[in-house]
Residue, then its C-alpha position, 0 to 999 in steps of 0.5 A: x500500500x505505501x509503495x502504491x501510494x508513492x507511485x512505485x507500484x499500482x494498486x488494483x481492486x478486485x471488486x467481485x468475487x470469481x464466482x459472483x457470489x456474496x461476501x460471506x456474513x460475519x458474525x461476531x459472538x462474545x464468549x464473555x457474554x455467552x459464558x455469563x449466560x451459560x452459552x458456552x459448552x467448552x470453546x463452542x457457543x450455542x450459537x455456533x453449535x447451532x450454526x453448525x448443526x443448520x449447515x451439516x443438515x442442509x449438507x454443507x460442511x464447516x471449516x473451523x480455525x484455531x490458531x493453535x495446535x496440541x491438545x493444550x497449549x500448556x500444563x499447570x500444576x493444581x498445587x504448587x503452581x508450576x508450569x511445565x516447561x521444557x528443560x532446553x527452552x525457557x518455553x511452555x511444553x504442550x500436552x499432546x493427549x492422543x500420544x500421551x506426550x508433553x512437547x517442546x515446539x520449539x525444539x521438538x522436545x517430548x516427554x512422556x506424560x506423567x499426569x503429575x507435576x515435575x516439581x511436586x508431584x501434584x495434579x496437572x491442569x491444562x491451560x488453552x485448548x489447541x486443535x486437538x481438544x477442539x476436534x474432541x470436543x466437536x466429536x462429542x457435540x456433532x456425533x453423526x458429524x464426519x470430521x477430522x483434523x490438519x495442523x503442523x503435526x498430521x501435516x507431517x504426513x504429506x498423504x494424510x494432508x493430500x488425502x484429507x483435501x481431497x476429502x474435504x473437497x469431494x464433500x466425504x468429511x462434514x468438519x475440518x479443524x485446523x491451524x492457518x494451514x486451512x485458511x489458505x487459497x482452497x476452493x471447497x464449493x460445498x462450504x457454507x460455515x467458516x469459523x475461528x474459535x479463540x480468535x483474540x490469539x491471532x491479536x496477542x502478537x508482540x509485533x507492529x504488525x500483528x493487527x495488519x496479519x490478524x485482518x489479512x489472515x481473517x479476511x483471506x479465511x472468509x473468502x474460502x466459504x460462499x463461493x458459488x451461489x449461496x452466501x456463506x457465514x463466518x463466525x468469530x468467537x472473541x472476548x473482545x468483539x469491540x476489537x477494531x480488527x472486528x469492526x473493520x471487518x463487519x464494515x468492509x472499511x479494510x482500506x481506510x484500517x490500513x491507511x491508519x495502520x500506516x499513518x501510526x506506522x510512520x508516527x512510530x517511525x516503523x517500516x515502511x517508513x523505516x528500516x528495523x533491523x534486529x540482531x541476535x546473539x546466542x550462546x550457550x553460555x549466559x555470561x558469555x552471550x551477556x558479554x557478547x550483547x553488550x560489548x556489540x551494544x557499546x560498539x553500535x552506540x559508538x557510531x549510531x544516535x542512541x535513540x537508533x538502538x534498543x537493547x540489548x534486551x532478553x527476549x520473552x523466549x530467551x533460551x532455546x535449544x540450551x542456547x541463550x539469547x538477546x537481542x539488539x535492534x536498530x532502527x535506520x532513517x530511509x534516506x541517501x545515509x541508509x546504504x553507508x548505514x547498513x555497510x557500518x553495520x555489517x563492518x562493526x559485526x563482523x570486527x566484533x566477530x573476528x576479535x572475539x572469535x564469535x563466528x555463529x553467534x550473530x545473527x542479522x534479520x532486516x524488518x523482522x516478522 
């Protein structure tokens, strides 16, 4: 959009849809009010429980999104507290039920499901519920109901993701639930019921672009349902419907959204009006990578504004695969200084590098996702 409006490139609309159907409807559910009510059995309200069960009668078929995949996203401990973490990433392990195991996602670490608290030895209690307790949960609400799953993990299987599109697509499943792998650019022409279950994780991002992604990913899952004649129905489930992520969406006013996404992006002074790039250093060693950041932040002060820099800073994930990790970021104005500014910054890296002997430490990423 802001090359467009510069005059790099040329913006084009399209203002119908390849089959000439109606967008699809959008409904907003607030699980805040509904659990206050009692309209919630487990991550499903009534109101979509009822939108789904419409749907399979008149023989269409429901995709269901939930940005999260396990059977829970974590496990705490009902008497100490404690939440299990993985022993090599300072990260939550996630409860995989049907292998009865506990998993790193970040290292891919599994561990064997006691049931019990690594530290006490107390009860567990799940926390979030990923794709795989929604799939559960749906089976028990939709018995008749021919459903299946696609994340990352039966992903992994190319012939069961194969063959469960296909399924889909030929009408021999009802429900499919799934990770952002389902809301890519398929074509189901029986779909009439698009959902999003705990929608609010999508916002939850620590990043500028998070509400740009969120909208994207919400308006790219909208478009999957309703493409021939019939005029599909998209349902978000939030606690927080007066999101201004919703309300752009129900008013079709994505454009003027993102012109004020712009607008705060350049009083931030963000990309695109900016270049942010972000270093990291690793180490397996704490005071040594502590050491590293710091003396690369001294070395960058020496040569750039202060108010160019933030850091080095422990990111909220700051150990991963027995590595620990901090970050530096630098912010460089879009101007004829940019090319001599990137150069310096190569050059400084790679002296500080080469004097301490921290080849594989460091690494450079431009406008960070």
């Amino acid at each position: 959009l802001y090359n467009c409006l510069s005059g790099r490139h040329i913006k084009i609309d399209l203002s119908e849809r390849y089959h000439g159907a109606d967008d699809a409807e959008i409904q907003i559910i607030d699980t805040k009010a509904e659990r206050r009510k009692r309209g919630m059995i487990g991550n499903f309200s009534r109101v979509l429980i009822g939108h789904i069960n419409d749907a399979i009668a008149d023989g269409g078929q429901v995709l269901i999104l939930r940005a999260r995949r396990a059977w829970a996203t974590a496990l705490q401990c009902e008497s100490c507290g404690e939440i299990q973490k993985c022993p090599h990433c300072n990260v939550s392990l996630s409860f995989h039920k049907a292998a009865g195991q506990q998993k790193c996602h970040y290292c891919g670490k599994t561990i064997a499901h006691s049931g019990s608290c690594s530290r006490c030895a107390g009860s567990l209690t799940p926390l979030g519920a990923g794709t795989q307790k929604i799939e559960e949960e749906a089976a028990q609400l939709f018995p008749q109901a021919r459903i299946a799953r696609l994340d990352s993990d039966s992903a992994q299987n190319k012939t069961y993701e194969k063959q469960t599109i296909k399924a889909f697509a030929k009408g021999d499943i009802d429900i499919l639930i799934g990770t952002q792998i389902v809301t890519k650019g398929f074509d189901f022409e029986n779909l009439r019921l698009v959902a999003v279950i705990a929608a609010d994780s999508l916002l939850g991002v620590q990043d500028f672009r998070a509400d740009e992604k969120a909208l994207q990913l919400l308006e790219q899952f909208r478009g999957r349902c309703g493409r021939r004649s019939d005029r599909g129905l998209f349902i978000i489930q939030t606690s927080q419907p007066e999101h201004p992520i919703y309300q752009n969406l129900q008013t079709s006013q994505a454009h003027s959204f993102n012109l004020q996404l712009l607008e705060e992006r350049k009083d931030f002074n963000f990309p695109p009006y900016s270049r942010i790039i972000e270093i990291t250093i690793r180490d397996k060693n704490e005071k040594r990578v502590y050491a590293m950041s710091t003396r690369l932040a001294e070395a960058l002060g020496c040569r750039f504004a202060p108010e160019c820099i933030t850091g080095p800073y422990q990111p909220i994930v700051d150990k991963i695969e027995d590595e620990h990790i901090r970050k530096i970021r630098i912010s460089l104005k879009k101007d004829r200084t940019l090319g001599t500014n990137k150069a310096t910054l190569v050059k400084i890296i790679a002296e500080l590098e080469k004097s301490g002997r921290y080849t594989g430490h460091i690494t450079v990423n431009v406008d960070p996702a």
